[in-house]
DRENKETOR-81221 format. One line per field, with one value per atom (N, C-alpha, C): atom name; residue number from 1; y, z negated, x; residue in one letter. Coordinates in Angstrom, 1 decimal, decimal comma. Example, Ala and Ser with C-alpha at 12.3 -4.5 7.8 and 13.67 -1.06 7.14 Angstrom:
a: c(N|CA|C|N|CA|C)
k: c(1|1|1|2|2|2)
yy: c(-5,7|-4,5|-3,3|-2,2|-1,1|0,0)
zz: c(-7,8|-7,8|-7,8|-7,1|-7,1|-7,9)
xx: c(13,2|12,3|13,2|12,8|13,7|12,9)
r: c(a|a|a|s|s|s)
% end
This chain:
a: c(N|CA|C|N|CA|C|N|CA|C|N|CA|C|N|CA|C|N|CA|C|N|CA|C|N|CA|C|N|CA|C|N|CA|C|N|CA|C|N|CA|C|N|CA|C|N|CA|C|N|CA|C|N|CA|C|N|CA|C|N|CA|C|N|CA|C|N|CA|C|N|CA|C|N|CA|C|N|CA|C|N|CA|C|N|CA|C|N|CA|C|N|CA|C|N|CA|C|N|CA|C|N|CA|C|N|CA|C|N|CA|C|N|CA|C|N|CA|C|N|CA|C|N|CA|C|N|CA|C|N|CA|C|N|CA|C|N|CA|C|N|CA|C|N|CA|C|N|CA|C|N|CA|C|N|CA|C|N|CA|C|N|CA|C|N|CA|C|N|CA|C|N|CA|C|N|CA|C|N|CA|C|N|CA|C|N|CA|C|N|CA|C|N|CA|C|N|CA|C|N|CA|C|N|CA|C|N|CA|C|N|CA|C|N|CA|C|N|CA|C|N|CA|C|N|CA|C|N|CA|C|N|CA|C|N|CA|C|N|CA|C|N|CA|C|N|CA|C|N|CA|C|N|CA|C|N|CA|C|N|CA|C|N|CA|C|N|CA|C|N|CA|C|N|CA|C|N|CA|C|N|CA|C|N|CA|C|N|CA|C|N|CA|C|N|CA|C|N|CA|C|N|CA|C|N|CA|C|N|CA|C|N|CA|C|N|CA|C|N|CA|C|N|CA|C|N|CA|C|N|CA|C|N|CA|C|N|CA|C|N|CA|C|N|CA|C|N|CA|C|N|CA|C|N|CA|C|N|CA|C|N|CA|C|N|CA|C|N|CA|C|N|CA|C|N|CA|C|N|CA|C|N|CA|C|N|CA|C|N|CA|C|N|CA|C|N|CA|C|N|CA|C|N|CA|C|N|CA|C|N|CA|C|N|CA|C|N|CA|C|N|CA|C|N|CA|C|N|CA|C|N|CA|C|N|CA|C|N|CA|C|N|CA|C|N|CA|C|N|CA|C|N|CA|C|N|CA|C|N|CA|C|N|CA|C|N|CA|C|N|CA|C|N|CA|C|N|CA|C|N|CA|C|N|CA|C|N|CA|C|N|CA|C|N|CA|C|N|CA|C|N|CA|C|N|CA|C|N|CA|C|N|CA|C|N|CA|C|N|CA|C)
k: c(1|1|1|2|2|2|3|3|3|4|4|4|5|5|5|6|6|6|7|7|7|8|8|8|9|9|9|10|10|10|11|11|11|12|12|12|13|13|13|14|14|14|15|15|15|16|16|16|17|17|17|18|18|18|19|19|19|20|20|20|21|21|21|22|22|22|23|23|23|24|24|24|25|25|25|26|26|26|27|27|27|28|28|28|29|29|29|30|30|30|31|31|31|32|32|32|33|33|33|34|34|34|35|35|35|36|36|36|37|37|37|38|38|38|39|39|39|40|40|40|41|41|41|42|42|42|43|43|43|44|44|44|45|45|45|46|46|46|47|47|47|48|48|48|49|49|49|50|50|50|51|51|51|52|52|52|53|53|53|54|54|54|55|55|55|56|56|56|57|57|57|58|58|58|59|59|59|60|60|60|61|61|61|62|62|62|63|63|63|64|64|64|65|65|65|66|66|66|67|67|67|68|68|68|69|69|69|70|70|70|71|71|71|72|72|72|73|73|73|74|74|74|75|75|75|76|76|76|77|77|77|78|78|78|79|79|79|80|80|80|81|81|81|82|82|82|83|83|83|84|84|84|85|85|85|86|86|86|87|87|87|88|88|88|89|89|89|90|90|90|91|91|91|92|92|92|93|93|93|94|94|94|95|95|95|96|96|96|97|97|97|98|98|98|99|99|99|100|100|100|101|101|101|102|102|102|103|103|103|104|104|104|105|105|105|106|106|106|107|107|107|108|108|108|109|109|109|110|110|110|111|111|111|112|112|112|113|113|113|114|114|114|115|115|115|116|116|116|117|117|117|118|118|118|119|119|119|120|120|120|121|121|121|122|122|122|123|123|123|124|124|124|125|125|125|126|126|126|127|127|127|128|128|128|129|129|129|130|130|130|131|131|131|132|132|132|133|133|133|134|134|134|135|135|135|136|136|136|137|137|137|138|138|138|139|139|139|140|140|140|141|141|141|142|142|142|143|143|143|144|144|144|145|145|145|146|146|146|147|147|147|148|148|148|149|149|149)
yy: c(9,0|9,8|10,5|11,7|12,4|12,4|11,9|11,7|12,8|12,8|13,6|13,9|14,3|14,2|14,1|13,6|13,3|12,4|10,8|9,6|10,2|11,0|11,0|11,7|13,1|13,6|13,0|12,3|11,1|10,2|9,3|8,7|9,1|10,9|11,7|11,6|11,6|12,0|10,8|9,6|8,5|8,5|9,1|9,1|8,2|8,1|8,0|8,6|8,4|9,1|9,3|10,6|10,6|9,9|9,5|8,1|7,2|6,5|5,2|5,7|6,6|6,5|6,3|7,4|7,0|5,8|4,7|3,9|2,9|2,9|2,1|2,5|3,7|4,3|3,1|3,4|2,7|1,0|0,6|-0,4|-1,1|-0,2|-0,4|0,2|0,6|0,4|-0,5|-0,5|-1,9|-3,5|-3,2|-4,7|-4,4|-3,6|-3,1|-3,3|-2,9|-2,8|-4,7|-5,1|-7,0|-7,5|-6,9|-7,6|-7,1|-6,1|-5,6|-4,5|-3,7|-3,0|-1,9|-0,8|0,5|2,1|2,3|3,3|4,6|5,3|6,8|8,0|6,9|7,4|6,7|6,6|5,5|6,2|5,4|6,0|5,1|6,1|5,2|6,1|5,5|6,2|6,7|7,7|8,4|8,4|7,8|7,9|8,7|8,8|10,0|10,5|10,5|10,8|11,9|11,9|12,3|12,0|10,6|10,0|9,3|8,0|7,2|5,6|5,0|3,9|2,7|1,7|0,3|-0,4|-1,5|-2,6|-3,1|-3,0|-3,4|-3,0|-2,2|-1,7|-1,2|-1,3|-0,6|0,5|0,2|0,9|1,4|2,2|1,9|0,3|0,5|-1,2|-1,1|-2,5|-3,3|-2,5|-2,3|-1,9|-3,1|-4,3|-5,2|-5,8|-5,4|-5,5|-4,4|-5,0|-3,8|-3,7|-2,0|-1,4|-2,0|-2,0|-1,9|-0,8|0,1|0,9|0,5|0,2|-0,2|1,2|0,7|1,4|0,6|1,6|1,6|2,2|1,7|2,5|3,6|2,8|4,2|4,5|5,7|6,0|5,0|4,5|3,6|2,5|1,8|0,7|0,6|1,7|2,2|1,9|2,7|2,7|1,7|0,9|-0,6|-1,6|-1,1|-2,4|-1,8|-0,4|-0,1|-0,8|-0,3|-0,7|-2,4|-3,2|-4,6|-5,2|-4,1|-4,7|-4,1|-3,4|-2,8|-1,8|-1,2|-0,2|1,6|1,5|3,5|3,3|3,9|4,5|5,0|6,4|7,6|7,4|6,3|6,5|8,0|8,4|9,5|8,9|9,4|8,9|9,9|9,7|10,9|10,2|10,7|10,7|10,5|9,9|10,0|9,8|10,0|9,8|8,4|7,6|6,2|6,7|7,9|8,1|9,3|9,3|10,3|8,9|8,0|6,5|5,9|5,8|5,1|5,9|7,5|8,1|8,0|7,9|7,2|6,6|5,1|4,3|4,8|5,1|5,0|6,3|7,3|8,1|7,7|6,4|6,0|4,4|4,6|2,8|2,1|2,7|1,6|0,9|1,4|1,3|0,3|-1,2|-2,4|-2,6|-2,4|-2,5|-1,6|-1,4|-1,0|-1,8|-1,8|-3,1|-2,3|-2,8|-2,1|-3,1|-3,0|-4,0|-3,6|-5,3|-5,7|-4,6|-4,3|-4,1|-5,2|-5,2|-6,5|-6,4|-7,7|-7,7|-9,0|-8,6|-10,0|-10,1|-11,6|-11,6|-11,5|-10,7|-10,4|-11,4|-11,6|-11,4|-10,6|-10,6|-9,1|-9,3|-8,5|-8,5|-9,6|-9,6|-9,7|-9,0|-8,7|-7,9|-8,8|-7,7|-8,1|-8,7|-8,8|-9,9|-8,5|-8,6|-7,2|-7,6|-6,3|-6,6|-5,8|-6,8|-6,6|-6,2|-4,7|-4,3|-3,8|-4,5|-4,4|-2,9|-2,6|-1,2|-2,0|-3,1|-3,8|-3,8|-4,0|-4,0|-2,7|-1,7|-0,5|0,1|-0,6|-0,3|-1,1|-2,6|-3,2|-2,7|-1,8|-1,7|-0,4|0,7|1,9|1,4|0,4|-0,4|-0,9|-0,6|-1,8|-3,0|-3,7|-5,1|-4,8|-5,9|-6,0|-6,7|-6,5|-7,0|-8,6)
zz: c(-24,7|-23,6|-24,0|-23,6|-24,2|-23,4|-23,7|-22,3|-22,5|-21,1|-21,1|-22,3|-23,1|-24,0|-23,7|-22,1|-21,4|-22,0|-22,3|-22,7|-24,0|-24,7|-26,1|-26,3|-25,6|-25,7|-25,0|-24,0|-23,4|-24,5|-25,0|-26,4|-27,4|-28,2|-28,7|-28,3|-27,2|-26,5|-26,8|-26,8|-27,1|-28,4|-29,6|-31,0|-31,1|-30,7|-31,8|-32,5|-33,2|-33,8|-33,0|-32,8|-32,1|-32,5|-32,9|-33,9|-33,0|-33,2|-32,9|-31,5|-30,5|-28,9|-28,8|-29,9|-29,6|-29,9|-30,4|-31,2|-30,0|-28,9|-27,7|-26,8|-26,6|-25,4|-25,6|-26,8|-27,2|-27,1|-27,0|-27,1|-26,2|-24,7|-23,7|-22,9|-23,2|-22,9|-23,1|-23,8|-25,1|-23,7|-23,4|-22,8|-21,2|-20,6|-19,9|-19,9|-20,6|-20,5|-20,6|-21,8|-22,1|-20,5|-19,7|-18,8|-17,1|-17,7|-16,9|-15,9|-16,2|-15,8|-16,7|-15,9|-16,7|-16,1|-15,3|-14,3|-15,0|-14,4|-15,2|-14,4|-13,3|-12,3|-11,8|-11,7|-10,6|-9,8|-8,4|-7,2|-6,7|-6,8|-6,4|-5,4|-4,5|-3,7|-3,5|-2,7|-3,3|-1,7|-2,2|-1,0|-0,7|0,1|1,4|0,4|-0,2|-1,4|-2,4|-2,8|-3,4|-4,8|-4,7|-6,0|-5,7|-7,0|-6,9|-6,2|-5,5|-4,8|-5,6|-5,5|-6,0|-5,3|-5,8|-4,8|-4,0|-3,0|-1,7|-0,9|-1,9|-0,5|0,5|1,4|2,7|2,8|1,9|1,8|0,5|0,3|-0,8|-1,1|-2,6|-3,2|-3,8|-3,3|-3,6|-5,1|-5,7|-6,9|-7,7|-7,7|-8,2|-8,7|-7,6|-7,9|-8,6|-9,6|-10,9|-10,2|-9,7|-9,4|-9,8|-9,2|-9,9|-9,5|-10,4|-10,2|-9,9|-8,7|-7,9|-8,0|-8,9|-9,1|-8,8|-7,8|-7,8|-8,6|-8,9|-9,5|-8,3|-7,3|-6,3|-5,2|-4,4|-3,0|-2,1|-2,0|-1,0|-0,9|-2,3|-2,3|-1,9|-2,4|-2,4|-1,0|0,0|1,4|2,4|1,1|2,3|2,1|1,0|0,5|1,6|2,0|2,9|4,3|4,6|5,9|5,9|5,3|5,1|5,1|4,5|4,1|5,3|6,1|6,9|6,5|5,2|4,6|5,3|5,7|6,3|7,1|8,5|8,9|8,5|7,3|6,6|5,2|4,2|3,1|2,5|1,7|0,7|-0,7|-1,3|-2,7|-3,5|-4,7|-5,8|-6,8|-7,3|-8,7|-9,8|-11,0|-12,1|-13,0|-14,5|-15,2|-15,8|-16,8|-17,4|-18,2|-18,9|-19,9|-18,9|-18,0|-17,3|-16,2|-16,3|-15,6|-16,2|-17,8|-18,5|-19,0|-18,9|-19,0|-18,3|-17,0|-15,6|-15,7|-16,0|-16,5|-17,7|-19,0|-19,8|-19,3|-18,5|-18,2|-17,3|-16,5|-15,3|-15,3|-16,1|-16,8|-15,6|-14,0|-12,7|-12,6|-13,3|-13,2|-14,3|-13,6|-14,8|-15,4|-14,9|-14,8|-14,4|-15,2|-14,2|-14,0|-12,1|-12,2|-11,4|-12,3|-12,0|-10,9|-9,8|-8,9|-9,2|-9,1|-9,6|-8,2|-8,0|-7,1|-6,4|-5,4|-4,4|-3,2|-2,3|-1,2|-0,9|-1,0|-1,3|0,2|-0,1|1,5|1,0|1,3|0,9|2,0|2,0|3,1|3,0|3,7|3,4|2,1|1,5|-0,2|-1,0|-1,2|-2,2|-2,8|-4,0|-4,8|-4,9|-4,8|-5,4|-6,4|-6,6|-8,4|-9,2|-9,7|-11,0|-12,7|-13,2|-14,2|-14,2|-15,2|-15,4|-16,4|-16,5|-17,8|-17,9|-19,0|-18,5|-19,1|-18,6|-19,9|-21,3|-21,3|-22,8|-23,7|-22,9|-23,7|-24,1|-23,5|-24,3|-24,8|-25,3|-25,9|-27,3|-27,2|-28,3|-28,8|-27,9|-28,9|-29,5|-28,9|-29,6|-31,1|-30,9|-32,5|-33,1|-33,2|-33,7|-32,9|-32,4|-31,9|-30,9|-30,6|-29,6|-28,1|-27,5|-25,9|-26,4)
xx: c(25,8|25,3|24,0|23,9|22,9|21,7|20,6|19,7|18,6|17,9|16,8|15,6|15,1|14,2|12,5|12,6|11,6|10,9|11,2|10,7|10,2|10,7|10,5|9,5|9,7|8,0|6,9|6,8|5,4|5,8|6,3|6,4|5,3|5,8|5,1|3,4|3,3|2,3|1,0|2,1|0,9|1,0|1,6|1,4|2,2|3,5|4,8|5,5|6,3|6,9|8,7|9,5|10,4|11,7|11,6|12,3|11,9|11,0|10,5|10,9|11,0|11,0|12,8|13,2|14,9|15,4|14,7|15,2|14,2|13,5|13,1|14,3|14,4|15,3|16,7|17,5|18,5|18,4|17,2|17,0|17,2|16,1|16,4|18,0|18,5|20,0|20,8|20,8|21,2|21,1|19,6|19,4|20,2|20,0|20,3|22,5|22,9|24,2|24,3|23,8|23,9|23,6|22,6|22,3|23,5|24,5|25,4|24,7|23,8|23,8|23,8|24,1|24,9|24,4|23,2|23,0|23,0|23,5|23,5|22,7|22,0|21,0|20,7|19,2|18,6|17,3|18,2|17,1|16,1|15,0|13,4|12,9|12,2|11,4|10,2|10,0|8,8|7,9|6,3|5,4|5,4|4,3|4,0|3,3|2,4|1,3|2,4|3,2|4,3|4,8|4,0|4,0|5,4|5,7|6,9|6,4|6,3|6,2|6,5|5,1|5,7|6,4|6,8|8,3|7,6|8,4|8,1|6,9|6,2|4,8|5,3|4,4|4,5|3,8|2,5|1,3|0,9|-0,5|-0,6|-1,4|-0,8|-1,4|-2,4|-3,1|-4,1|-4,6|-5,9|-6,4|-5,6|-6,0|-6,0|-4,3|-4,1|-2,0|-1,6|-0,7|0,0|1,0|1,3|2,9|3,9|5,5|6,4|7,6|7,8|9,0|10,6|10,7|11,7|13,0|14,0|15,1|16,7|17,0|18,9|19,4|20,8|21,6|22,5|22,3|22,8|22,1|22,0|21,6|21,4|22,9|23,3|22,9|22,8|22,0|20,7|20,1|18,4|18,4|19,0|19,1|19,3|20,6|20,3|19,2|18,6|17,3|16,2|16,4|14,8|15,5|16,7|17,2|16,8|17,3|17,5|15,7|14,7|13,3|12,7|13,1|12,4|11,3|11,4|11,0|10,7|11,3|11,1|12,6|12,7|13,4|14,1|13,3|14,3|13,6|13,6|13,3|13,5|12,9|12,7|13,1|14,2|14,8|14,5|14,4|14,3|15,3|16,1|16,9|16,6|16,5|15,7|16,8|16,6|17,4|16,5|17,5|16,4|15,5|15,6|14,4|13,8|13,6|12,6|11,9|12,5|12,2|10,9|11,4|10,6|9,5|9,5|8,5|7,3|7,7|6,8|6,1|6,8|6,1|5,2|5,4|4,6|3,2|3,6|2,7|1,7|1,7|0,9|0,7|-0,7|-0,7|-1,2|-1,3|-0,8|0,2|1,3|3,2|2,9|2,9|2,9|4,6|6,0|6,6|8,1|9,1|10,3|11,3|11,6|12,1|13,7|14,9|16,0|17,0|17,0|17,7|19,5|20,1|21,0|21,9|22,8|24,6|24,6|24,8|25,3|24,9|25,4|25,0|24,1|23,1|21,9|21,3|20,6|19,5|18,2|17,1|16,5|15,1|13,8|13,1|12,1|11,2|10,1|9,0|9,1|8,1|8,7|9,8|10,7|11,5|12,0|12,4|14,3|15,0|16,9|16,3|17,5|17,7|18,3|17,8|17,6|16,7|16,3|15,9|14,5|13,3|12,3|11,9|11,6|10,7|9,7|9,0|7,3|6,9|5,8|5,3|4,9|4,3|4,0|5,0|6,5|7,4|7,8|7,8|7,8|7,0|5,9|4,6|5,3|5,5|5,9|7,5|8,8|9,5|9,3|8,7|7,7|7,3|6,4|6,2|6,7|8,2|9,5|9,7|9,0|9,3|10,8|11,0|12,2|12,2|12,8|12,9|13,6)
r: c(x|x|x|x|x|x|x|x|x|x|x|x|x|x|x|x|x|x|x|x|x|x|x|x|x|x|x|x|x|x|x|x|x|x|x|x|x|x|x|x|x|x|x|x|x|x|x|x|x|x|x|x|x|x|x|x|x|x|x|x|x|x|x|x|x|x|x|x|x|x|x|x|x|x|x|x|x|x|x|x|x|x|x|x|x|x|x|x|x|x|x|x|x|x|x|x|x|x|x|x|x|x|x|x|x|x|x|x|x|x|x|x|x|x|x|x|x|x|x|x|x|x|x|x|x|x|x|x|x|x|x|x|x|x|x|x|x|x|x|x|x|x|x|x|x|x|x|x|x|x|x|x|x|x|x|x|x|x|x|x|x|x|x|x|x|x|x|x|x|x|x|x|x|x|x|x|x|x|x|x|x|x|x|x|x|x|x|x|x|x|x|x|x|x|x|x|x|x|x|x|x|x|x|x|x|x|x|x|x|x|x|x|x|x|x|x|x|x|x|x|x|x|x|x|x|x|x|x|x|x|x|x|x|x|x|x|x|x|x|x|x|x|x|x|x|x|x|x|x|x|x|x|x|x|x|x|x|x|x|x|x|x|x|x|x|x|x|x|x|x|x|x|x|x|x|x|x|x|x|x|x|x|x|x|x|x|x|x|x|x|x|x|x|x|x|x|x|x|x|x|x|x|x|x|x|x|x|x|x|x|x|x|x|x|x|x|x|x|x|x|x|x|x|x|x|x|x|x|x|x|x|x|x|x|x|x|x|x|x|x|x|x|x|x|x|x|x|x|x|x|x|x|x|x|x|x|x|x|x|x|x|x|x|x|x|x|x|x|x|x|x|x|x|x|x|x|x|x|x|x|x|x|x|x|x|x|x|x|x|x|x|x|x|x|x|x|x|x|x|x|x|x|x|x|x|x|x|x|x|x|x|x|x|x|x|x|x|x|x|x|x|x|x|x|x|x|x|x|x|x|x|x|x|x|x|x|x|x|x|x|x|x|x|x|x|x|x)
% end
């Protein structure tokens, strides 16, 4: 699949080499497919501010609390997590591709995390996150440098 060349130039941007970003991108797919997930789009919501929102706020967050990029693999899911969290009335979604995802993150070192929520029909309570997967920015700092997830 041919992805955005977004990740790779913010990659570039912190002085990698575009190697080293295609060879994280793959990497994180890689974990991503092992961990059964497969999104070929994922929807995150976007504040009032017109920025992308961390999980679960209501508001904005605390200085002190590190963001996390709260992503679906679909609309609908996105929609029942605000319905089910009591989140917005009419949430606001934006589309992302995963390397315009992990660009995000690497471009906004508030974004400690992207956290990809699992398919299902879960019970949730309020400021809890689905069962999904966690990836930190460190870790795409460390597979940028060769290391591995």
């Amino acid at each position: 699949m041919v992805e955005s060349p977004l990740f790779i130039e913010v990659a570039r941007q912190h002085g990698y080499s575009a190697e080293a970003a295609h060879a994280a991108l793959e990497a994180v797919r890689a974990h991503l497919v092992a961990a059964g997930l497969v999104p070929t789009r994922l929807y995150i919501y976007r504040s009032s501010d017109g920025g992308l929102t961390g999980a679960g706020s209501l508001g904005a967050p605390p200085l002190s609390r590190p963001r996390v990029l709260l992503a679906f693999s679909s609309a609908d899911a996105a929609l029942a997590f605000a319905q089910r969290g009591g989140i917005s009335r009419s949430p606001r979604l934006v589309a992302l591709s995963l390397s315009q995802a992990l660009a995000t993150v690497l471009q906004r070192p508030s974004i400690a995390a992207l956290y990809l929520a699992a398919e299902g029909d879960y019970l949730i309570s309020p400021g809890t996150l689905p069962p999904g997967l966690r990836i930190e920015r460190s870790d795409l700092f460390q597979l940028l440098d060769g290391g591995h997830l």
